[in-house]
C-alpha positions in Angstrom: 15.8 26.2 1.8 14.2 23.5 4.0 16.4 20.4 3.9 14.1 16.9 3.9 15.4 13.4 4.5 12.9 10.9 3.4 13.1 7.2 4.3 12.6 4.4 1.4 12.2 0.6 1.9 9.7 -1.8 0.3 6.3 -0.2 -0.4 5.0 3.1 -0.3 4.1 5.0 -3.2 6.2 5.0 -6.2 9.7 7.5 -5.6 8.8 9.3 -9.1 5.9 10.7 -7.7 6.7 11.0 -4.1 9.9 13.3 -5.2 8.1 16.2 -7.5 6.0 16.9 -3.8 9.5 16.7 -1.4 11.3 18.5 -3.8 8.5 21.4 -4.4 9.1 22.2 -0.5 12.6 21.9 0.0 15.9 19.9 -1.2 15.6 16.3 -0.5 17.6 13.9 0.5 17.0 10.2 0.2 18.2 7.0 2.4 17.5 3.9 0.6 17.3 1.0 2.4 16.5 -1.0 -0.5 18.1 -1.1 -4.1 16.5 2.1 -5.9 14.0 0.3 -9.1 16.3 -0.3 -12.3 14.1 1.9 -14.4 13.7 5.1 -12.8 17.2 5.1 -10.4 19.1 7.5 -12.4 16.4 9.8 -12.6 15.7 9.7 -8.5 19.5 10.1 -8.2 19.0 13.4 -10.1 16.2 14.4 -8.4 18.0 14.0 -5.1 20.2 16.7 -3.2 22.1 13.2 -1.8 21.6 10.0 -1.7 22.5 7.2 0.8 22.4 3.6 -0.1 22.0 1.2 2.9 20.6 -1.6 1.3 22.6 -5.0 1.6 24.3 -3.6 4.9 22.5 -5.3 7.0 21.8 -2.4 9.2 19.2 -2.6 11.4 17.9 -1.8 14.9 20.3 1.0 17.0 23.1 0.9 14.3 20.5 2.2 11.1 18.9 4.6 13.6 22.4 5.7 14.6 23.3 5.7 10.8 20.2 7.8 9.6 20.5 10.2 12.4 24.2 11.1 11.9 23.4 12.1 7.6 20.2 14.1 9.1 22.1 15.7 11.4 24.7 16.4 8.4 22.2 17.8 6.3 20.5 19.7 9.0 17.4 18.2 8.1 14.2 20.0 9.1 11.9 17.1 8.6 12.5 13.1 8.4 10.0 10.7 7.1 8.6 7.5 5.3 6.0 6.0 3.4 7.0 2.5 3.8 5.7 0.5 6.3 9.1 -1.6 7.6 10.8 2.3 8.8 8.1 3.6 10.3 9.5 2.7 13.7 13.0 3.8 12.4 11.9 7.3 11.3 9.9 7.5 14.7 13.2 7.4 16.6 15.1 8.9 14.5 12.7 12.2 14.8 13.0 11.7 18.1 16.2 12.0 18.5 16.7 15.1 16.3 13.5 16.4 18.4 11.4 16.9 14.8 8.1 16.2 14.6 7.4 12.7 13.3 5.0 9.7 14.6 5.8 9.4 18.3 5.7 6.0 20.7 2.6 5.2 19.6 3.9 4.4 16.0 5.1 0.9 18.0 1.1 0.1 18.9 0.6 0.6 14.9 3.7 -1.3 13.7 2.8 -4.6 16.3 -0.6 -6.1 15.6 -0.3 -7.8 19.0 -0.2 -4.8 20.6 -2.2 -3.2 18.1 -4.7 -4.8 19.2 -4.8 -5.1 22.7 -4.6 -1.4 22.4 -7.9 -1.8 20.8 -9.3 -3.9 23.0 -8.8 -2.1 25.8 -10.2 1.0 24.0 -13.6 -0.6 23.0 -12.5 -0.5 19.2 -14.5 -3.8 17.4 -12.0 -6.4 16.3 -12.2 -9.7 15.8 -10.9 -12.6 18.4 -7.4 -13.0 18.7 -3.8 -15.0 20.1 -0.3 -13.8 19.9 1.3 -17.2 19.0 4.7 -18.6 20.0 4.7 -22.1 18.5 2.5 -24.7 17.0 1.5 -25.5 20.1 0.0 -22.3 20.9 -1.7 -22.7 17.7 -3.3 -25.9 18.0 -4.8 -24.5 21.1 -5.8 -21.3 19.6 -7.6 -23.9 17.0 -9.5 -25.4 19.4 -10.4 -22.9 21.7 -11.8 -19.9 19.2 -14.2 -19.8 16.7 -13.0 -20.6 13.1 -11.8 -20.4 10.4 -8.9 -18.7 11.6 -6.2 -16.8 10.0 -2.5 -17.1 11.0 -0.6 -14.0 10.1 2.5 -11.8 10.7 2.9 -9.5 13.8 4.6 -7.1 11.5 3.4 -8.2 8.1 2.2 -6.1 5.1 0.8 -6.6 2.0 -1.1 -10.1 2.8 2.0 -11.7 3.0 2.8 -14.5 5.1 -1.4 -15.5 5.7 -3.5 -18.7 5.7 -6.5 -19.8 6.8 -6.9 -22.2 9.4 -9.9 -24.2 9.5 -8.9 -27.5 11.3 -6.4 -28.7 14.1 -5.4 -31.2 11.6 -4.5 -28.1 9.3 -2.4 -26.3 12.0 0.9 -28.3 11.6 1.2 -27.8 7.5 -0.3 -23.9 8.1 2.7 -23.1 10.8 5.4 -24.6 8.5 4.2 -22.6 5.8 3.9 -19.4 7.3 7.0 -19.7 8.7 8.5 -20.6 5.4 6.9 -17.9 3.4 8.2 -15.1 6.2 11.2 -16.4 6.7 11.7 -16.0 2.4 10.4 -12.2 2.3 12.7 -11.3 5.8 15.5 -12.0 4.0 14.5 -10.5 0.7 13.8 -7.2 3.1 13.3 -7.4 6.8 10.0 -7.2 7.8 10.4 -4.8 10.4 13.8 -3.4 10.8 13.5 -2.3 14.4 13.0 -6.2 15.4 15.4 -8.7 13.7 13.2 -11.7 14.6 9.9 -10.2 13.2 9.3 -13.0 11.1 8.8 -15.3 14.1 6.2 -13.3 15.6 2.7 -14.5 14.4 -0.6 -14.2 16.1 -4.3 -15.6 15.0 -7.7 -14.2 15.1 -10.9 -15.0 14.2 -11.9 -14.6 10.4 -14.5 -12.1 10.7 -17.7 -13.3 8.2 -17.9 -9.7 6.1 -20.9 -8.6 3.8 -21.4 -5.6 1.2 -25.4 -6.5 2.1 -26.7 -3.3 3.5 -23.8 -1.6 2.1 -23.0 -1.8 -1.5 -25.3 -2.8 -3.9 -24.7 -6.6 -5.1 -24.1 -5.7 -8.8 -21.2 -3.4 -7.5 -18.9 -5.9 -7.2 -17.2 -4.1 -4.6 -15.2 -5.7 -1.5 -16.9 -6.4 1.8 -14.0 -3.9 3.2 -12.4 -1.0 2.6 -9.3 1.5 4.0 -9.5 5.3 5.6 -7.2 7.5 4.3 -5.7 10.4 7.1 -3.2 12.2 8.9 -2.2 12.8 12.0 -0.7 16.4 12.9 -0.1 17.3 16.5 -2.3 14.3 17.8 -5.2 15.5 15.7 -6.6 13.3 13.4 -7.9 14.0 10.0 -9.6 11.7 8.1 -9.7 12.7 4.6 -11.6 10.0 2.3 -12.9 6.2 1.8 -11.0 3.9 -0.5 -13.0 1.2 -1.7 -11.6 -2.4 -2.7 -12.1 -4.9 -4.9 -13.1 -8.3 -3.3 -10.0 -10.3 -2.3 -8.4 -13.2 -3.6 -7.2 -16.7 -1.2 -6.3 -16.0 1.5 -7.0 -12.0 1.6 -4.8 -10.8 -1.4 -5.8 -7.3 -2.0 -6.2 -6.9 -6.2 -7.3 -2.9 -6.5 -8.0 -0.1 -4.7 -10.9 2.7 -6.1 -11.3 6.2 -5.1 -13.7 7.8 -4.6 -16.4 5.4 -2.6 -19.7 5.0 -3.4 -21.1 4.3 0.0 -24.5 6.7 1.0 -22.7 9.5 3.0 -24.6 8.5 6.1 -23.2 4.7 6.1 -19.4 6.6 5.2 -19.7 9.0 8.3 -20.5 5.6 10.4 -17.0 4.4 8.9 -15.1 7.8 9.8 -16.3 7.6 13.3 -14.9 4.1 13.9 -11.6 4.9 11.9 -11.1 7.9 14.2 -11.9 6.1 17.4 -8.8 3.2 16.2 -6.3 6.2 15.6 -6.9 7.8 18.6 -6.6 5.0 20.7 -3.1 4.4 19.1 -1.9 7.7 20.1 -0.2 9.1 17.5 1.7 12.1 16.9 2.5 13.4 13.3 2.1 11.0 10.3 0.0 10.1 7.7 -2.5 7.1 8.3 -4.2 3.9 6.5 -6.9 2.2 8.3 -8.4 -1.0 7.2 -11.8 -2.6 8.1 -14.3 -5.0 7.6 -18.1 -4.5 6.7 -20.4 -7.0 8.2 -24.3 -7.4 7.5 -25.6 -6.5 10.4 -24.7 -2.8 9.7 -21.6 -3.4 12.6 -17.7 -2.8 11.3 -14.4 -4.4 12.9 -11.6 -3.0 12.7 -8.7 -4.9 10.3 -5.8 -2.9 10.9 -4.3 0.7 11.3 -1.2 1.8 9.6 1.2 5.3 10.7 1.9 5.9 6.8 -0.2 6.4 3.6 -2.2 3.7 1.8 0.6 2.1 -0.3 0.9 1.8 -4.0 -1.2 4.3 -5.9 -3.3 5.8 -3.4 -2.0 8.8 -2.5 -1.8 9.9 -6.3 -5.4 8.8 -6.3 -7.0 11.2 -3.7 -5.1 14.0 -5.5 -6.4 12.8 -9.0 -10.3 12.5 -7.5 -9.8 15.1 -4.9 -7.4 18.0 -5.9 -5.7 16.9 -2.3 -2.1 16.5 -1.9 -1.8 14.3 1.2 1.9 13.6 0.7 2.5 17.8 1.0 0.3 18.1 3.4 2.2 16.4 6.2 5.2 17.9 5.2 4.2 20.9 4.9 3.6 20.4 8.9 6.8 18.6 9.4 8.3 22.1 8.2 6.5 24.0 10.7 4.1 25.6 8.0 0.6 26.3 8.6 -1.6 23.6 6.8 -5.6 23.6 6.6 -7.2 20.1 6.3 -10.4 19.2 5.0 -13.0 20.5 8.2 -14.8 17.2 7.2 -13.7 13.3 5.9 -14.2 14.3 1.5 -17.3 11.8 0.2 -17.8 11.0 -3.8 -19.7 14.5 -3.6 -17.0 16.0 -3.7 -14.8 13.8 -6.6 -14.2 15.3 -9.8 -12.7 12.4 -11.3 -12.3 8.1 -10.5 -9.2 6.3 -10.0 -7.5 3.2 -8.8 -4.6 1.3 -8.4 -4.5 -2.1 -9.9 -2.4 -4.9 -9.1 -0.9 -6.8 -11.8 -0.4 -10.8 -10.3 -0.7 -14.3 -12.4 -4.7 -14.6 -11.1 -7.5 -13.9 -12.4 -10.4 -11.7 -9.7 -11.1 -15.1 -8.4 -8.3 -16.3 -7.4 -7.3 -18.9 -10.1 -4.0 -18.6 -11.2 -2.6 -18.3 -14.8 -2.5 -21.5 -17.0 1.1 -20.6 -18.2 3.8 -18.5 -17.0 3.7 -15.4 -19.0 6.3 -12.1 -19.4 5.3 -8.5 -18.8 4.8 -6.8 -22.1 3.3 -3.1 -21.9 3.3 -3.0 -25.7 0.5 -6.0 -26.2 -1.6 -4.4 -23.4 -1.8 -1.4 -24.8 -3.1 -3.0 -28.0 -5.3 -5.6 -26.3 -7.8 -2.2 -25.7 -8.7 -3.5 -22.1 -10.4 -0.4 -21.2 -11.8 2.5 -23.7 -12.2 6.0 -23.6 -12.8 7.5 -21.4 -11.1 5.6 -19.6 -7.0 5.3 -19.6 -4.6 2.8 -17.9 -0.7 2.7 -17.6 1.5 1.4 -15.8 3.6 2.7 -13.0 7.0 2.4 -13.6 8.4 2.6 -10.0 6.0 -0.2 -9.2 6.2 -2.7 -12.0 9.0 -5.3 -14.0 10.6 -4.1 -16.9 9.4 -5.2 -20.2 10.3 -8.8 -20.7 10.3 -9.6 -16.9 8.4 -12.7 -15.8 5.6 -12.6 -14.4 5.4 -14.5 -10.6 3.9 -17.4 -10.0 1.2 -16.6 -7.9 1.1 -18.5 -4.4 -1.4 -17.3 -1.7 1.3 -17.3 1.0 3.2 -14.9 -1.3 0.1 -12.4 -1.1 1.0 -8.8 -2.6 5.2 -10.3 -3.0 4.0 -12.2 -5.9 2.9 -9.2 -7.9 4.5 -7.9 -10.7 3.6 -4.4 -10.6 0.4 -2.0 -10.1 -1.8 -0.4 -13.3 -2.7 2.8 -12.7 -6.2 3.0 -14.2 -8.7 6.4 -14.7 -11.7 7.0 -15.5 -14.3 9.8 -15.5 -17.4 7.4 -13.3 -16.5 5.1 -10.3 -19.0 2.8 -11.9 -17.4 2.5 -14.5 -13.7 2.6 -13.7 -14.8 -1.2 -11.2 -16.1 -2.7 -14.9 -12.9 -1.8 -16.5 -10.5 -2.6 -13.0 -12.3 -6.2 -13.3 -11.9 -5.8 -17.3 -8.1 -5.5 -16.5 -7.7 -8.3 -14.0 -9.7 -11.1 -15.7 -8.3 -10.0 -19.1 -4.6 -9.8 -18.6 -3.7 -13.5 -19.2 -5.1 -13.7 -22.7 -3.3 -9.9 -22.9 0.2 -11.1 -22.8 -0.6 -14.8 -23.8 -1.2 -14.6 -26.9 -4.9 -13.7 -27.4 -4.3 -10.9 -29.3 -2.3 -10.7 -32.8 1.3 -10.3 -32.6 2.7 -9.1 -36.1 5.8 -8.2 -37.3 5.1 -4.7 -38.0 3.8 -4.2 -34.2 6.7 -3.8 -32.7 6.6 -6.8 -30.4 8.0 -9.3 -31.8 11.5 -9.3 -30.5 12.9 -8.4 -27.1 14.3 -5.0 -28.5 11.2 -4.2 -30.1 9.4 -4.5 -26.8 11.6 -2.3 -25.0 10.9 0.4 -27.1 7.5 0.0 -27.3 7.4 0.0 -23.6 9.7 3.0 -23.3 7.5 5.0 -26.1 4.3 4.2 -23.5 7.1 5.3 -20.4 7.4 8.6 -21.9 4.0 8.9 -22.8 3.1 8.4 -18.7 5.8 10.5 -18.1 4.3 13.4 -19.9 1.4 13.1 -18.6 2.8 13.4 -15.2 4.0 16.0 -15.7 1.4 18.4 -17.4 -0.8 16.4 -14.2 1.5 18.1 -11.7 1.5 21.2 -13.6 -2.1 21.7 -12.7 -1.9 21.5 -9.1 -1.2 24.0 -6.5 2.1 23.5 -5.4 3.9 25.7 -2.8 7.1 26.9 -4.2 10.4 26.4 -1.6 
């Protein structure tokens, strides 16, 4: 039986559906390098041949590559890999090492956005302006000298964390102390990058690049002016294998949903796939799976936002198979093992969707940005009740992915981007028109959802602590079930 050691840090997809597709191909083994989510741990433990805790170690660098290679090596593990952005470099090296296939050097060029895009640069790939920046110096001249507003970001950031806008020299001194701040806060809640210890110090700023959905989406869409490129990467080749579209951010660029499939004319998605491709390439990339952001502008041009050696986080995967009938997860493992795998001979457009899908994220703001009026707990019980979304349609949370019933919800502080979220809504529907009306339905109606805008009786079931933990764990099972008869459908290899 083939023996798989997957890597799991912050972000990703959810363990509880990332494990069914490992463990349909071999035993798996898991290194955690965070503490494995309250809710579902004793069920991944279960699911797991091992698994290794790492988290609050501090292991890092050559000591957690040393670490992971020595339990591969004592599994005999035929394939190593991760979906979370911080290991990609650690899984790179470690494949490396064991000489299995796995992302190669060029994982570095999609882990640094510095070099990430120089990379580009030098290929011909469209980005935007940019300034590796060392101090506030650096930034002040960087201020001056390109054209703004400009955005000061992580090097090795994810999730819109650690981002503001910079419109003013005057601004650059309160920006720099509070981008500082807010990464030095989530590296030490998880390191940003655990092949650099001082990741949170490395910033750069580029120009804000003015995006459109004119000549793209219709207006009435109410879709972002950007969206990602789902792939993979096996033996150097690329594959692209769909469009996600986004909902429209929040300050500064907080992402708030992801929608499969796109709705883009095939003609303006093939324009899309071409520049996607041209950004992988130029990274040079060996075996991984791929996420590649960029920006529509109304001119009909594109510029590239950023390209990622792992799968879209949160939901997305589980999205592609749920519109597609594609597994992308068992895909590329499939081709770790040494298997023969056949990808899609062309990128998959809403012609060939049987379904709609998307991930929604569950943070104290409404779609534009302004936050809740009152700090509110998480309570899947009134949700349900609050009818949100009707049939067709169906939405549930994702229990790998969200706070336990009760929890309280995050303040939410633009700095904070996707950190201050409280957990993703998995919402599906049978029309991609419809599931954005109910995805906005969601957002703008959660507040009054858990605030008290809907009755709350004694007989509900809600009224006491107790009563909302089993409400939520009736709703848990009900997810769970579904799962499951969901994964019964689909065309799984056996080991």
């Amino acid at each position: 039986m083939s023996q798989i050691l997957l890597v799991h840090s912050r972000g990703g997809a959810p363990l509880e559906h990332v494990l069914p597709v490992l463990r349909a191909r071999g035993e798996v083994h898991l290194v955690a390098l965070r503490n494995l989510p309250g809710s579902s741990a004793s069920t991944v433990r279960t699911s797991c041949a091992s698994v290794t805790e790492l988290a609050g170690l501090g292991l890092t660098g050559v000591a957690l590559v040393d670490r992971i290679t020595e339990q591969a090596r004592r599994i005999g593990a035929d394939a190593v890999l991760t979906l979370c952005e911080n290991a990609v470099l650690t899984v790179a090296e470690v494949a490396a090492r064991l000489g299995l296939r796995g992302p190669g050097p060029g994982a570095l060029r999609a882990r640094d956005k510095r070099l990430m895009r120089r990379t580009w640069e030098n290929a011909g790939v469209p980005i935007p302006a940019y300034r590796p920046i060392a101090d506030l110096g650096e930034l002040r001249s960087a201020v001056r000298e390109l054209t703004g507003p400009l955005l000061l970001k992580s090097a090795w950031g994810a999730g819109s964390v650690g981002q503001l806008v910079v419109s003013s020299p005057t601004q650059a001194p309160s920006a720099w102390a509070a981008v500082r701040a807010a990464l030095t806060r989530a590296n030490a809640a998880a390191p940003l990058e655990y092949q650099r210890d001082a990741a949170h110090e490395d910033l750069l700023v580029e120009e804000i690049v003015a995006g459109s959905v004119e000549g793209w989406f219709a207006a009435d869409e109410r879709l972002g002016d950007y969206l990602s490129v789902e792939g993979v990467v096996l033996d150097g080749v690329y594959h692209p294998l769909c469009i996600t579209a986004r909902m429209p951010t929040i300050e500064p660029f907080t992402e708030l949903g992801a929608l499969l499939p796109c709705t883009l004319p095939e003609s303006l998605q093939r324009l899309v796939e071409r520049t996607a491709a041209a950004a992988v390439d130029a990274l040079g990339l060996e075996n991984c799976g791929t996420h590649s952001e960029l920006k529509l502008c109304s001119d009909g041009r594109l510029a590239m936002i950023e390209s990622a050696a792992r799968f879209g986080g949160v939901m997305i995967v589980r999205q592609i198979e749920e519109v597609f009938g594609l597994d992308p997860i068992g895909l590329l493992v499939d081709h770790l093992l040494g298997r023969r795998v056949q990808p899609p001979p062309r990128m998959l457009t809403a012609a060939d969707a049987h379904a709609a899908a998307a991930s929604v994220v569950l943070l104290a703001a409404d779609s534009s940005g302004r936050p809740w009026r009152r700090e509110l707990c998480w309570d899947p019980a009134s949700v349900a009740r609050a009818g949100l979304v009707a049939e067709p349609s169906r939405i549930a949370p994702v229990e790998g992915l969200t706070v336990s019933a009760g929890s309280p919800i995050p303040r939410y502080r633009p700095t904070d981007g996707g950190r201050a979220a409280a957990g993703v809504l998995y919402l599906t529907s049978d029309d991609a028109r419809r599931m954005v009306r109910d995805a906005y339905a969601v957002i703008d109606g959660m507040e009054a959802a858990l605030g008290g805008g809907w009755s709350h009786d004694a007989d509900s079931g809600s009224g006491t602590p107790a009563r909302r933990a089993r409400n939520a764990a009736a709703l848990t099972r009900l997810w769970q079930e579904a799962e499951q008869n969901r994964r019964a459908e689909l065309r799984e290899p056996s080991t």
